[in-house]
CHARMM internal coordinates of N, CA and C (Angstrom, degrees):
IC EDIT
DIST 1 N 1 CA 1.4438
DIST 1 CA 1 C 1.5283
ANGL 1 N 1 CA 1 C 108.71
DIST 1 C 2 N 1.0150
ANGL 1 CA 1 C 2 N 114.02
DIHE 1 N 1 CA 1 C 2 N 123.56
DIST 2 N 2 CA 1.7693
ANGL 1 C 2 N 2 CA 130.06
DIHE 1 CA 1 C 2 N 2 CA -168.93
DIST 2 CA 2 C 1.9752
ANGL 2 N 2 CA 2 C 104.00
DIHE 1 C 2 N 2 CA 2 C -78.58
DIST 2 C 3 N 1.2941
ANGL 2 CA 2 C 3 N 104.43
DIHE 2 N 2 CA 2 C 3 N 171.13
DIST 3 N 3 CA 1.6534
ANGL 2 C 3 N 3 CA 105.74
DIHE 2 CA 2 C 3 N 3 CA -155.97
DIST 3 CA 3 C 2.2862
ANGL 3 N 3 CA 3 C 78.07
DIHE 2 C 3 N 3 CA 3 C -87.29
DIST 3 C 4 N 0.7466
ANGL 3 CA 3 C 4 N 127.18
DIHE 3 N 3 CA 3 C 4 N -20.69
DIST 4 N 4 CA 1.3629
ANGL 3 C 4 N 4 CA 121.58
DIHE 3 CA 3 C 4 N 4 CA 177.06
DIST 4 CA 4 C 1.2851
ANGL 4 N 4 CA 4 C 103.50
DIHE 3 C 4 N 4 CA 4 C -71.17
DIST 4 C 5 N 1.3364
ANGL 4 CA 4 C 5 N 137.97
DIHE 4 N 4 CA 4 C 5 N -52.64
DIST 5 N 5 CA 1.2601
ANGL 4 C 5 N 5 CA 142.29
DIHE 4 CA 4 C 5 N 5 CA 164.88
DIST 5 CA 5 C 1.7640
ANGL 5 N 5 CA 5 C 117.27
DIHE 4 C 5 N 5 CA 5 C -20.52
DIST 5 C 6 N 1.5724
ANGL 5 CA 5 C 6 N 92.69
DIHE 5 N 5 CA 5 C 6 N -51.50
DIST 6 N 6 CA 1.5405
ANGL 5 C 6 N 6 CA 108.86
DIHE 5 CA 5 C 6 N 6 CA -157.79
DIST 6 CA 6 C 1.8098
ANGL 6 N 6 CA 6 C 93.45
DIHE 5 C 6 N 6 CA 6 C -85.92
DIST 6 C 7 N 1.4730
ANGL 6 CA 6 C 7 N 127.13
DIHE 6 N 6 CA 6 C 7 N -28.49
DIST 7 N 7 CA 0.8540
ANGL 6 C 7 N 7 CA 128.47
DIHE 6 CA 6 C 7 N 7 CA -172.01
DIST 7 CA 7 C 1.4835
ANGL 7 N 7 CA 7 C 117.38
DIHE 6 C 7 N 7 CA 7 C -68.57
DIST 7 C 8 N 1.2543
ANGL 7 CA 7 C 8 N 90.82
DIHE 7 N 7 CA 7 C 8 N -52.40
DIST 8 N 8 CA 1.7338
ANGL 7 C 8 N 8 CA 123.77
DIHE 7 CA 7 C 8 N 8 CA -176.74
DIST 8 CA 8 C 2.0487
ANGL 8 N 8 CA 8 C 99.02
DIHE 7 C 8 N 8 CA 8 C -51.63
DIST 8 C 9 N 1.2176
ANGL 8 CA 8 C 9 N 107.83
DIHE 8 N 8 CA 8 C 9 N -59.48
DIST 9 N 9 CA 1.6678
ANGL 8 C 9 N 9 CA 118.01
DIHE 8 CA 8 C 9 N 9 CA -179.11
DIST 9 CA 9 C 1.7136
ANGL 9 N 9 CA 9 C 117.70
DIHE 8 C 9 N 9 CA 9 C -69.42
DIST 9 C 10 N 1.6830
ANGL 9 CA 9 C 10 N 99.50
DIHE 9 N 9 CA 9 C 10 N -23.74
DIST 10 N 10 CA 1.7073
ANGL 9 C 10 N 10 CA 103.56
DIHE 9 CA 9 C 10 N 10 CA -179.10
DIST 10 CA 10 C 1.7951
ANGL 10 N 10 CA 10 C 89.01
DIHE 9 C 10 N 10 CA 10 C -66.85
DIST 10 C 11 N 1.1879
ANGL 10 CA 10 C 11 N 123.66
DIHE 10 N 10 CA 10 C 11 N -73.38
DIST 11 N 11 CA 1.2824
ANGL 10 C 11 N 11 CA 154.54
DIHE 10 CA 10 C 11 N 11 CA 147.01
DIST 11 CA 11 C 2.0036
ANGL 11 N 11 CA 11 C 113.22
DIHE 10 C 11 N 11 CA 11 C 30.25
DIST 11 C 12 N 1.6281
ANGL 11 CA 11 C 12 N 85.33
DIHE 11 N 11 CA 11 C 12 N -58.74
DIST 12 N 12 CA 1.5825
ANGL 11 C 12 N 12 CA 118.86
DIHE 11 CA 11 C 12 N 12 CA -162.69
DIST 12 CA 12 C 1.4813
ANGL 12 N 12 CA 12 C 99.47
DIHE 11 C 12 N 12 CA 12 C -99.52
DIST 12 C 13 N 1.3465
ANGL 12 CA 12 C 13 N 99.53
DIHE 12 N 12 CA 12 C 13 N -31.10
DIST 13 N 13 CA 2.2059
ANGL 12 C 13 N 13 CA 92.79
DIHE 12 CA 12 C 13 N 13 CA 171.78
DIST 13 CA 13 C 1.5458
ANGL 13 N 13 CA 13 C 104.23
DIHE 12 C 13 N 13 CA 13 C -87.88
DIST 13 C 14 N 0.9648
ANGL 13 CA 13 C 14 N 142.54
DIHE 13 N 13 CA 13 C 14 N -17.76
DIST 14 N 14 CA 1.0323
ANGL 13 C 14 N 14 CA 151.47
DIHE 13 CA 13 C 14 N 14 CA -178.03
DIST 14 CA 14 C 1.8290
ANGL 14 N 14 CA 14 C 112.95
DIHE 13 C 14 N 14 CA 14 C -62.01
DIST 14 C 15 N 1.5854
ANGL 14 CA 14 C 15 N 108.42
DIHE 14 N 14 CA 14 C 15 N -52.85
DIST 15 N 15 CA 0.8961
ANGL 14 C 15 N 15 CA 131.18
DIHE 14 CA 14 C 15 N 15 CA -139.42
DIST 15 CA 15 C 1.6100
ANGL 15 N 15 CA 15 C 82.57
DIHE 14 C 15 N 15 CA 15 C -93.63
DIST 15 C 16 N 1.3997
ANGL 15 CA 15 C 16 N 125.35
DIHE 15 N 15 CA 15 C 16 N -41.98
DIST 16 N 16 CA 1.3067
ANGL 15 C 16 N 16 CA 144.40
DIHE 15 CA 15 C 16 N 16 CA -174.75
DIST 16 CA 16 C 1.4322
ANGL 16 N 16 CA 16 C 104.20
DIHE 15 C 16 N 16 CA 16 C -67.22
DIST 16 C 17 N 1.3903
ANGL 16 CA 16 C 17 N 111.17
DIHE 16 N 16 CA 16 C 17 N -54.82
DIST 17 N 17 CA 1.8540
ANGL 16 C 17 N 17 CA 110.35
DIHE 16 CA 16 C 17 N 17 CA -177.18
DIST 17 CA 17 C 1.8437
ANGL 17 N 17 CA 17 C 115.80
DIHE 16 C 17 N 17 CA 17 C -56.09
DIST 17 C 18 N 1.8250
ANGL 17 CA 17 C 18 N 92.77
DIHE 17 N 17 CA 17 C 18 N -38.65
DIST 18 N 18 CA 1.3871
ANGL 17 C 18 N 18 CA 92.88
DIHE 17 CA 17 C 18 N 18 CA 174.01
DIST 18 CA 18 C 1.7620
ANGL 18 N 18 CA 18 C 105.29
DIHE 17 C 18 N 18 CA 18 C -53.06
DIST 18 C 19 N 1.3741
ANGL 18 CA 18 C 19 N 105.18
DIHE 18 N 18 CA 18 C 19 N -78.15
DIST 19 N 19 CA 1.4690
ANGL 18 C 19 N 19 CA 115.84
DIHE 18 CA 18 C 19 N 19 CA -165.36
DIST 19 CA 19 C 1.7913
ANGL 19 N 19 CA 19 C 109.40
DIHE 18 C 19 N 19 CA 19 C -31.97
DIST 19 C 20 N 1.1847
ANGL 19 CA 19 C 20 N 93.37
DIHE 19 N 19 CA 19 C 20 N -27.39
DIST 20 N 20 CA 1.7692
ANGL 19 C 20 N 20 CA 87.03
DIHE 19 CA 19 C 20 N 20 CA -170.50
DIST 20 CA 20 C 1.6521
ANGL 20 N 20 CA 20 C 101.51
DIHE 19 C 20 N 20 CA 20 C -86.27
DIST 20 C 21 N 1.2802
ANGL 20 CA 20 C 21 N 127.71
DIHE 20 N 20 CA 20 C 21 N -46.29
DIST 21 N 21 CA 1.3424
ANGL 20 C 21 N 21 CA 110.12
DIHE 20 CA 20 C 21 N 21 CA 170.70
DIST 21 CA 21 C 1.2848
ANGL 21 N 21 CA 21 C 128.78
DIHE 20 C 21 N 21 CA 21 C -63.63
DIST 21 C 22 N 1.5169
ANGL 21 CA 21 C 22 N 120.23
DIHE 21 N 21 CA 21 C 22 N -35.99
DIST 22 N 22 CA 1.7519
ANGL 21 C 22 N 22 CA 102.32
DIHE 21 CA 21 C 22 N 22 CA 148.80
DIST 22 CA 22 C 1.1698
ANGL 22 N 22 CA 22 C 141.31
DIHE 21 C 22 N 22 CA 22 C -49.18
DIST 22 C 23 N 1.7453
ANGL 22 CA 22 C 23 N 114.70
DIHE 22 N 22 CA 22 C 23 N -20.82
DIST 23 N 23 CA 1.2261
ANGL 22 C 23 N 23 CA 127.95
DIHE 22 CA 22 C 23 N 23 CA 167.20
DIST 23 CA 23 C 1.4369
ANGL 23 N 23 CA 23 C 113.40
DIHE 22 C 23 N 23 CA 23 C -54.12
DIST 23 C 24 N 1.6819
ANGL 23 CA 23 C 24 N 94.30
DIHE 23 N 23 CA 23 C 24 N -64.25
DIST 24 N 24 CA 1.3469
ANGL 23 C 24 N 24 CA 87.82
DIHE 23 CA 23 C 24 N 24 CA 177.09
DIST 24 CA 24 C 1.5427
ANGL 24 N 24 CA 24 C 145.54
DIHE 23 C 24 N 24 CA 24 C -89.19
DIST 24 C 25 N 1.4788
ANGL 24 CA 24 C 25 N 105.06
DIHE 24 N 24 CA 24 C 25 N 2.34
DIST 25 N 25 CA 1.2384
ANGL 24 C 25 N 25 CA 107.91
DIHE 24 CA 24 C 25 N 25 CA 168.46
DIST 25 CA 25 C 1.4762
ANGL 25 N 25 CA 25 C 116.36
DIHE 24 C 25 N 25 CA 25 C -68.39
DIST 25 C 26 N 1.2731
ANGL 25 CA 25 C 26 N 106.51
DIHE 25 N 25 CA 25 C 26 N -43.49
DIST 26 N 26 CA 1.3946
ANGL 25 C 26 N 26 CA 122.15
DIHE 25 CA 25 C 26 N 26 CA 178.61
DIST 26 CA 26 C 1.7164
ANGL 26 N 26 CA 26 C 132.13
DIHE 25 C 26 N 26 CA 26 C -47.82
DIST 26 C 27 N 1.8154
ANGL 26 CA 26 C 27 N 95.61
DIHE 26 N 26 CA 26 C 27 N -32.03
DIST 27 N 27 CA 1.6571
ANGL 26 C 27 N 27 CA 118.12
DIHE 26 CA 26 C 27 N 27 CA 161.51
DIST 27 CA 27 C 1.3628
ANGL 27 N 27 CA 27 C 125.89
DIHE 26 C 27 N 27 CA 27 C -63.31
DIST 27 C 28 N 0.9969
ANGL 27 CA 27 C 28 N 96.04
DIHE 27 N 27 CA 27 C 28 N -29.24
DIST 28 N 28 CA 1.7031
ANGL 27 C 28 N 28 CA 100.41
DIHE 27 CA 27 C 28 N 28 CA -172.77
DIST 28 CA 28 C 1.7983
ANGL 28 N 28 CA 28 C 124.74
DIHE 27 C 28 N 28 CA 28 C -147.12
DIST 28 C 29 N 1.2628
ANGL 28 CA 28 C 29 N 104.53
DIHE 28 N 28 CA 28 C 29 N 14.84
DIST 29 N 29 CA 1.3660
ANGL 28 C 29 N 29 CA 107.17
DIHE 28 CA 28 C 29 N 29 CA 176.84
DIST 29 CA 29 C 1.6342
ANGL 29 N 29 CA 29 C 102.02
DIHE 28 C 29 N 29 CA 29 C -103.65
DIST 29 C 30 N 1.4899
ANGL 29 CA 29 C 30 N 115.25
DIHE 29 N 29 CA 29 C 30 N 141.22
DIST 30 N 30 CA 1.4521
ANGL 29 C 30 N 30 CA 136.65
DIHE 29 CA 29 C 30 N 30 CA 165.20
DIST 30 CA 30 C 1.4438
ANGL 30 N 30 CA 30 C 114.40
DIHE 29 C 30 N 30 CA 30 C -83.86
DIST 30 C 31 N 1.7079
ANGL 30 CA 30 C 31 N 97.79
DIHE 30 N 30 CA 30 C 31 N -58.56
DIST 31 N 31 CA 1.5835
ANGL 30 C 31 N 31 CA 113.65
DIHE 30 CA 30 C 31 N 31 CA -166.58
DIST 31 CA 31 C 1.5529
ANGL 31 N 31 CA 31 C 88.27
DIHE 30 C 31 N 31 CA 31 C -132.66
DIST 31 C 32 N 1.7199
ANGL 31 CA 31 C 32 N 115.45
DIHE 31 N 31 CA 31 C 32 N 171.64
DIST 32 N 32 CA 1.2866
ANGL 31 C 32 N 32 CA 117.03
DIHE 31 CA 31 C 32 N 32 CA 169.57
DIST 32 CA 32 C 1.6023
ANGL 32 N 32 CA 32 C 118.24
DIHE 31 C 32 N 32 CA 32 C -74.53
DIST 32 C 33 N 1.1573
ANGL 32 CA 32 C 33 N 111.05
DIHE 32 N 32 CA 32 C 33 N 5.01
DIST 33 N 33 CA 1.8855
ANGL 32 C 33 N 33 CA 111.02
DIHE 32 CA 32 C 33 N 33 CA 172.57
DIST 33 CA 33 C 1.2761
ANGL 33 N 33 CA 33 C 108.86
DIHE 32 C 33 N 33 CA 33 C -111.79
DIST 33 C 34 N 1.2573
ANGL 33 CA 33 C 34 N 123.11
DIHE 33 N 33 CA 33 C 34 N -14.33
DIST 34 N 34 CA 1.8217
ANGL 33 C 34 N 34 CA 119.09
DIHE 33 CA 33 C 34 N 34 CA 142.76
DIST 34 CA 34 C 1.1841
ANGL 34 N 34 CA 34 C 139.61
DIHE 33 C 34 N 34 CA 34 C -40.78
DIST 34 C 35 N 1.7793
ANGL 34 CA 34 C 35 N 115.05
DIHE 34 N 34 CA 34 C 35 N -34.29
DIST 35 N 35 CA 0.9473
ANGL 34 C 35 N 35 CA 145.45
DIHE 34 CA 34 C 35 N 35 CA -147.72
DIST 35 CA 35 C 2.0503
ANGL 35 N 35 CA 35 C 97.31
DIHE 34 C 35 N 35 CA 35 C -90.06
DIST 35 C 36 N 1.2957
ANGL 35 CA 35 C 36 N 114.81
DIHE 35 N 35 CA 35 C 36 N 112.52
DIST 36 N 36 CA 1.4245
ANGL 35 C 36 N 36 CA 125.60
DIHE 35 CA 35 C 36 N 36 CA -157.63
DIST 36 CA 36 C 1.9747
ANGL 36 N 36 CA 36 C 88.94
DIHE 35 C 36 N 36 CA 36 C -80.72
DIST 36 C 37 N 1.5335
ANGL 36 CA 36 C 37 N 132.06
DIHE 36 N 36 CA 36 C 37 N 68.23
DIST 37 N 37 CA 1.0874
ANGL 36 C 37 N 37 CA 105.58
DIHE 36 CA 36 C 37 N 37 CA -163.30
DIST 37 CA 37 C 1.4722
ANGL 37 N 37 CA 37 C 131.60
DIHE 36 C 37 N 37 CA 37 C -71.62
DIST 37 C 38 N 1.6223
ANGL 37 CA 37 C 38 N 115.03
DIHE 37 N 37 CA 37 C 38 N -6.27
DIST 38 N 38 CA 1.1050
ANGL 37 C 38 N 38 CA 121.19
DIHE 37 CA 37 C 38 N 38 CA -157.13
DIST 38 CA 38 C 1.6978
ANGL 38 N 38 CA 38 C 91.06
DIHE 37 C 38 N 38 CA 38 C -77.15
DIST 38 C 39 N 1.4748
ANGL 38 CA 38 C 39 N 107.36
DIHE 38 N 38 CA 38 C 39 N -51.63
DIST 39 N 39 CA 1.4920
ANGL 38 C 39 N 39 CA 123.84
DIHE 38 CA 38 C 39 N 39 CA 168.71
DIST 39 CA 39 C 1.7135
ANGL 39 N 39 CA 39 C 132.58
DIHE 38 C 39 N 39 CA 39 C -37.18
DIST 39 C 40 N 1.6750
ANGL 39 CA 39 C 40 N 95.58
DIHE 39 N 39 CA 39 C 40 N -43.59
DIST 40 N 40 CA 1.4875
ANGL 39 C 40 N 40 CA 96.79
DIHE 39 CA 39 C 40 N 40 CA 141.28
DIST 40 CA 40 C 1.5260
ANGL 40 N 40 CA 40 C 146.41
DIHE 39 C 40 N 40 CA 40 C -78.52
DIST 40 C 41 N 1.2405
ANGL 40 CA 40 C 41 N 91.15
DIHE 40 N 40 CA 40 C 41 N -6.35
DIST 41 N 41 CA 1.7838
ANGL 40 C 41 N 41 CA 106.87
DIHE 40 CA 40 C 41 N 41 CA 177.98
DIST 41 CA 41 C 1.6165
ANGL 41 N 41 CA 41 C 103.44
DIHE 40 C 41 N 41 CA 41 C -73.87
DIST 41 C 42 N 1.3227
ANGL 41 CA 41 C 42 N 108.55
DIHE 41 N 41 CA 41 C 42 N -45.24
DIST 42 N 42 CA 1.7242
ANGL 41 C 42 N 42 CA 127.71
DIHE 41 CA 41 C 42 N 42 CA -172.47
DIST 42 CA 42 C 1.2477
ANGL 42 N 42 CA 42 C 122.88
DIHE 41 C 42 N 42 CA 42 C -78.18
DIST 42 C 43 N 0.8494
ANGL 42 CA 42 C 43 N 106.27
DIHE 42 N 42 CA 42 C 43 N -31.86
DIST 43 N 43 CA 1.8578
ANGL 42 C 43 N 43 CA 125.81
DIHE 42 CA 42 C 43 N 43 CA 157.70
DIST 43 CA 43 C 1.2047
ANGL 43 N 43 CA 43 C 103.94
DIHE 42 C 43 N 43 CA 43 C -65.32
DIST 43 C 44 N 1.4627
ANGL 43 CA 43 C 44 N 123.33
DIHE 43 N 43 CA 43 C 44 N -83.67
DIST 44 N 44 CA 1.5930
ANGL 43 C 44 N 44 CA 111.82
DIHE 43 CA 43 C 44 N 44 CA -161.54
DIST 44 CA 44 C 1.6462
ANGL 44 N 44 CA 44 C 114.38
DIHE 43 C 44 N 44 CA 44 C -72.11
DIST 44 C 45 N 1.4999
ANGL 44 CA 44 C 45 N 117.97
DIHE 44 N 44 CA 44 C 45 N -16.55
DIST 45 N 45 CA 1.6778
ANGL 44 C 45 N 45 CA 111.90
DIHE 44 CA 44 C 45 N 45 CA 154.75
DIST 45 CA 45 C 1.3875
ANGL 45 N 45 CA 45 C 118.80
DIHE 44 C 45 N 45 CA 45 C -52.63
DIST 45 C 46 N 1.4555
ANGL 45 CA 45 C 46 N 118.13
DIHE 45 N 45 CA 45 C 46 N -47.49
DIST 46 N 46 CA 1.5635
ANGL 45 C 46 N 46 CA 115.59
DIHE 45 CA 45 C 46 N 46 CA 179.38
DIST 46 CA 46 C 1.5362
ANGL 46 N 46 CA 46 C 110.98
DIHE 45 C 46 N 46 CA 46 C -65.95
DIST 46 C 47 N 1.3577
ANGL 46 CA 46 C 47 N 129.61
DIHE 46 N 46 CA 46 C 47 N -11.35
DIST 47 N 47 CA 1.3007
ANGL 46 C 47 N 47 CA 117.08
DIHE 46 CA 46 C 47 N 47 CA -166.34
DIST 47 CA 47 C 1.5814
ANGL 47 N 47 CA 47 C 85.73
DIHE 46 C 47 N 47 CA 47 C -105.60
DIST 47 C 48 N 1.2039
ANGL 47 CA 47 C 48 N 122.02
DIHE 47 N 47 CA 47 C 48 N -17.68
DIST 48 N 48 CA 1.6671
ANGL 47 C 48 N 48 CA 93.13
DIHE 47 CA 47 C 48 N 48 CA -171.80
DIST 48 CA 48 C 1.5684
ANGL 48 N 48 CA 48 C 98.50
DIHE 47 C 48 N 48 CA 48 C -94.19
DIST 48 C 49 N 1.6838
ANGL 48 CA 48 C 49 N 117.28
DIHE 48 N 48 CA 48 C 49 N -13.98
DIST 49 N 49 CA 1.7307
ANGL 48 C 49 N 49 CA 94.41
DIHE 48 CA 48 C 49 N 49 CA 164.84
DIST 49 CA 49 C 1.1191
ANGL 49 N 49 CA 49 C 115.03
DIHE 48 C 49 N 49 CA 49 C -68.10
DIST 49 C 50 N 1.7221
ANGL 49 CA 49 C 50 N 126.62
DIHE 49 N 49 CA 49 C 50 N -37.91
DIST 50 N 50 CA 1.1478
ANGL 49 C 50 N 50 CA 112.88
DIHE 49 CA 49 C 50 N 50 CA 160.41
DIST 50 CA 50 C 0.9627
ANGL 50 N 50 CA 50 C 158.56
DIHE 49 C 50 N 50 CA 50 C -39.73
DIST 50 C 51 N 1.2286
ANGL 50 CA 50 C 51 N 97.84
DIHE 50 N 50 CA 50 C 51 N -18.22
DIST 51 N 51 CA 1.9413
ANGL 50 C 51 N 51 CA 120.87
DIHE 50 CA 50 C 51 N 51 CA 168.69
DIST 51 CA 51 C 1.0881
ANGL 51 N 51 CA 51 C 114.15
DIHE 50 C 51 N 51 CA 51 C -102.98
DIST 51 C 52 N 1.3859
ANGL 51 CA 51 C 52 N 149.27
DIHE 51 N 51 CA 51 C 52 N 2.96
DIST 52 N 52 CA 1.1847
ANGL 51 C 52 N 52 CA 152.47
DIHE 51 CA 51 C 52 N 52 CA 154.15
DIST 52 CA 52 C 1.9371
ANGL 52 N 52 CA 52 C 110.87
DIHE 51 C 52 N 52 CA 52 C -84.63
DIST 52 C 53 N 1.2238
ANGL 52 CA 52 C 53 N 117.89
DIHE 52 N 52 CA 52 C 53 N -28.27
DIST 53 N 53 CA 1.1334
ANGL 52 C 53 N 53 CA 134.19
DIHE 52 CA 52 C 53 N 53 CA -153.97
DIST 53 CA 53 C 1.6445
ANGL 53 N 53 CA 53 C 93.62
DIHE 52 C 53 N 53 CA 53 C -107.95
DIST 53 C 54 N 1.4655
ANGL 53 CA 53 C 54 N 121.79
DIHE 53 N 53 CA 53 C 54 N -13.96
DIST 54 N 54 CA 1.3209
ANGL 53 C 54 N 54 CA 135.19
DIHE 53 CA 53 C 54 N 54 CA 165.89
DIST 54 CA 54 C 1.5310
ANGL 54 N 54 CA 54 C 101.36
DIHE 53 C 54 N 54 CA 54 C -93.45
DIST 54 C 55 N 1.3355
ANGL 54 CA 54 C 55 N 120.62
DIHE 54 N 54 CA 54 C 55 N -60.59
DIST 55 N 55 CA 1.6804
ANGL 54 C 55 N 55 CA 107.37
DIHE 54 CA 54 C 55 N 55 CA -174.44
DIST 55 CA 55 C 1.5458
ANGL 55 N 55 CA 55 C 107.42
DIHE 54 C 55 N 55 CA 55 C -47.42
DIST 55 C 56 N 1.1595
ANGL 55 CA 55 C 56 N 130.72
DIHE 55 N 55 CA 55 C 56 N -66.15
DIST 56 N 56 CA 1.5753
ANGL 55 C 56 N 56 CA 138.54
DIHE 55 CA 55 C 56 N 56 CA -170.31
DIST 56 CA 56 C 0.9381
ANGL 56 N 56 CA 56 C 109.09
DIHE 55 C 56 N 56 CA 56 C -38.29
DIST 56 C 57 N 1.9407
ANGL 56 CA 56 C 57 N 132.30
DIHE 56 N 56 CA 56 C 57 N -47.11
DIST 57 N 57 CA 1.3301
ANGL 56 C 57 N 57 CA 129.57
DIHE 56 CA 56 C 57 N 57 CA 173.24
DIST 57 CA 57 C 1.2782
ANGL 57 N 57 CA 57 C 122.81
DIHE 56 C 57 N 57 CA 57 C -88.73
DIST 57 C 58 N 1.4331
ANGL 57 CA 57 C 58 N 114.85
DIHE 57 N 57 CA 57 C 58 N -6.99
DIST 58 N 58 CA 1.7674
ANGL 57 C 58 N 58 CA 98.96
DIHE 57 CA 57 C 58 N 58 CA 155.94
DIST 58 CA 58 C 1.2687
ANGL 58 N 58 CA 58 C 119.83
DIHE 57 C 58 N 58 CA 58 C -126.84
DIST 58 C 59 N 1.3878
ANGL 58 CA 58 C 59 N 119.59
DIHE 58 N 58 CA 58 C 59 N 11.40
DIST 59 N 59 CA 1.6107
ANGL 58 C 59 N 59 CA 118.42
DIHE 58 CA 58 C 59 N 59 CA -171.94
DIST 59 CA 59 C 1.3367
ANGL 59 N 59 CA 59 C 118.81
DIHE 58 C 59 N 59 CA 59 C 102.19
DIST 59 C 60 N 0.8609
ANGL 59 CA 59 C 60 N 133.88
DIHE 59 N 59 CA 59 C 60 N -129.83
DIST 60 N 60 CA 1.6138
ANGL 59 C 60 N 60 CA 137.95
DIHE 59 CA 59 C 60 N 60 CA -156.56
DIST 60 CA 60 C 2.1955
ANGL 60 N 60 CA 60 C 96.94
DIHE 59 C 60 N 60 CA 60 C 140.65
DIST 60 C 61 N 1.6639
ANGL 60 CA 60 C 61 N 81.61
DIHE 60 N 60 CA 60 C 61 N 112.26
DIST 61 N 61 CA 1.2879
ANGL 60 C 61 N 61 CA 98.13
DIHE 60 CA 60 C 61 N 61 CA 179.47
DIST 61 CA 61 C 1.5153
ANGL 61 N 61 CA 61 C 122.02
DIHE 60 C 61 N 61 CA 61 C -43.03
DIST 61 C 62 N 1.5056
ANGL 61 CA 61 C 62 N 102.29
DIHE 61 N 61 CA 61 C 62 N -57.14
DIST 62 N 62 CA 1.2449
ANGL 61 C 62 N 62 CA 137.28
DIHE 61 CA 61 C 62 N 62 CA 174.88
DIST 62 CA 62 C 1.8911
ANGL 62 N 62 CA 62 C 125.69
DIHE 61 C 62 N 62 CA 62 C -37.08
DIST 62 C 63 N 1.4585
ANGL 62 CA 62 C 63 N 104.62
DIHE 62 N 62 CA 62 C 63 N -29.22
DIST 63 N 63 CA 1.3626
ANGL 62 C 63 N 63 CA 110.93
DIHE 62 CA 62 C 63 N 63 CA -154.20
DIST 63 CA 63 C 1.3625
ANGL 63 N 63 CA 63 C 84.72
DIHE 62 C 63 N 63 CA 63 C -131.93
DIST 63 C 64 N 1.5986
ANGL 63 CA 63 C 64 N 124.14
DIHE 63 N 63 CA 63 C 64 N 123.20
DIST 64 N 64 CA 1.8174
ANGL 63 C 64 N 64 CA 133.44
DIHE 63 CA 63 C 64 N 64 CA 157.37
DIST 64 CA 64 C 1.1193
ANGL 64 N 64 CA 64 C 129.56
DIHE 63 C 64 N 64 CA 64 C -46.03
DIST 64 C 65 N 1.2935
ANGL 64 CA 64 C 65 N 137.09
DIHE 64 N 64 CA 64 C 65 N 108.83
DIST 65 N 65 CA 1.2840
ANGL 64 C 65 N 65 CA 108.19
DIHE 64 CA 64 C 65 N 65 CA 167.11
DIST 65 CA 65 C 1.7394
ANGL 65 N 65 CA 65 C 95.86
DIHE 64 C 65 N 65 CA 65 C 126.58
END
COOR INIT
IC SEED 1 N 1 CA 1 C
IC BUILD
């Protein structure tokens, strides 16, 4: 796997961890001390291994090879 590979997937979990903690802040917060943060920390960490652990087994459109 080439350093574009690794770039391309750092890139794409990144982009995923964001989206998921806006997801979930957005579900269940009133005020910012509502907001369960440790719970959002743990959530959007598992989704961006998940998305790294998804690029490796099917590729990444984006990058040749």
């Amino acid at each position: 796997m080439s350093k574009d590979f690794w770039r391309a997937t750092g890139i794409r979990a990144l982009r995923t961890v964001c989206q998921t903690a806006v997801a979930l802040i957005g579900t269940n917060a009133v005020g910012i001390s509502d907001v369960d943060w440790v719970a959002i920390a743990s959530g959007a960490a598992l989704s961006g291994v998940i998305s790294v652990l998804t690029s490796i087994a099917t590729g990444l459109p984006e990058v040749d090879g």
